[in-house]
C-alpha positions in Angstrom: 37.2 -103.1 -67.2 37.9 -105.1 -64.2 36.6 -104.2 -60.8 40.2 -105.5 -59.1 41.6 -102.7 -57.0 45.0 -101.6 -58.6 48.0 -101.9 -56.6 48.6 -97.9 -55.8 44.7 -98.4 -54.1 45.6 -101.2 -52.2 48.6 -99.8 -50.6 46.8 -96.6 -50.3 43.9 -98.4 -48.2 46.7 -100.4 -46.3 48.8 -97.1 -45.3 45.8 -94.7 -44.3 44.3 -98.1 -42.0 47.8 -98.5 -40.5 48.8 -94.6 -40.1 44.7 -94.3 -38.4 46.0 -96.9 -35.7 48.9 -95.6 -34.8 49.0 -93.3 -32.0 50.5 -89.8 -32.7 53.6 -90.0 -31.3 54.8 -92.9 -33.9 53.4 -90.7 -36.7 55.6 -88.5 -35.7 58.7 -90.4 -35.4 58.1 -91.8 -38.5 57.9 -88.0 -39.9 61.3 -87.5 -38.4 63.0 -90.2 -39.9 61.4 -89.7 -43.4 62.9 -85.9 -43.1 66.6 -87.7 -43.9 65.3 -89.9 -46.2 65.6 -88.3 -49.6 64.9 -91.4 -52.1 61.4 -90.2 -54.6 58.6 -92.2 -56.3 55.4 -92.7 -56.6 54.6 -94.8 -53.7 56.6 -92.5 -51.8 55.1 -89.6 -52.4 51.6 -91.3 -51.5 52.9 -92.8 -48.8 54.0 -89.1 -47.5 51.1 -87.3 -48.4 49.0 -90.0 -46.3 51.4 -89.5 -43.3 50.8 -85.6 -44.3 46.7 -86.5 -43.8 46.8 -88.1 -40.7 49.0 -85.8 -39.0 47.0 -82.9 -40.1 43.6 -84.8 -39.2 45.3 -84.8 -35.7 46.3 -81.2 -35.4 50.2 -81.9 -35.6 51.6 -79.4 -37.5 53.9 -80.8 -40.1 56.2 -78.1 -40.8 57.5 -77.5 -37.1 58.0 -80.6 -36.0 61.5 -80.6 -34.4 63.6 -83.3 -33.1 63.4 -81.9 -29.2 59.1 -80.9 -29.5 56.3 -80.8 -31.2 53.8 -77.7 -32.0 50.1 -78.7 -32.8 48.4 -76.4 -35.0 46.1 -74.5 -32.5 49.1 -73.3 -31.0 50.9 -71.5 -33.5 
């Protein structure tokens, strides 16, 4: 068995690093624009649920971001 990371760990190491640098307000525009994006896979449904981690380790609600606010979680 090799001890080589596989490919889906790799990009799952690279996403959560870069999604932990950015600053909340890009994770959210990037949750925005993914909301009319309606391709599927594998790395894309990774690559959500990490977005989905990070915003949640923040306290930004996912499921009422809207185009003209945001609602953090405490508030709702």
């Amino acid at each position: 068995m090799s001890s080589e990371p596989l490919d889906i760990e790799i990009f799952t190491a690279e996403k959560t690093a870069a999604f932990a640098a950015m600053n909340s307000a890009q994770l959210i525009g990037i949750a925005l624009r993914e909301r009319n994006n309606r391709g599927w896979g594998t790395a894309r449904g990774i690559y959500l649920q990490l977005l989905r981690d990070e915003m949640t380790k923040r306290s930004i609600s996912v499921e009422t971001i809207r185009e003209t606010g945001v609602v953090f979680l405490d508030e709702v």
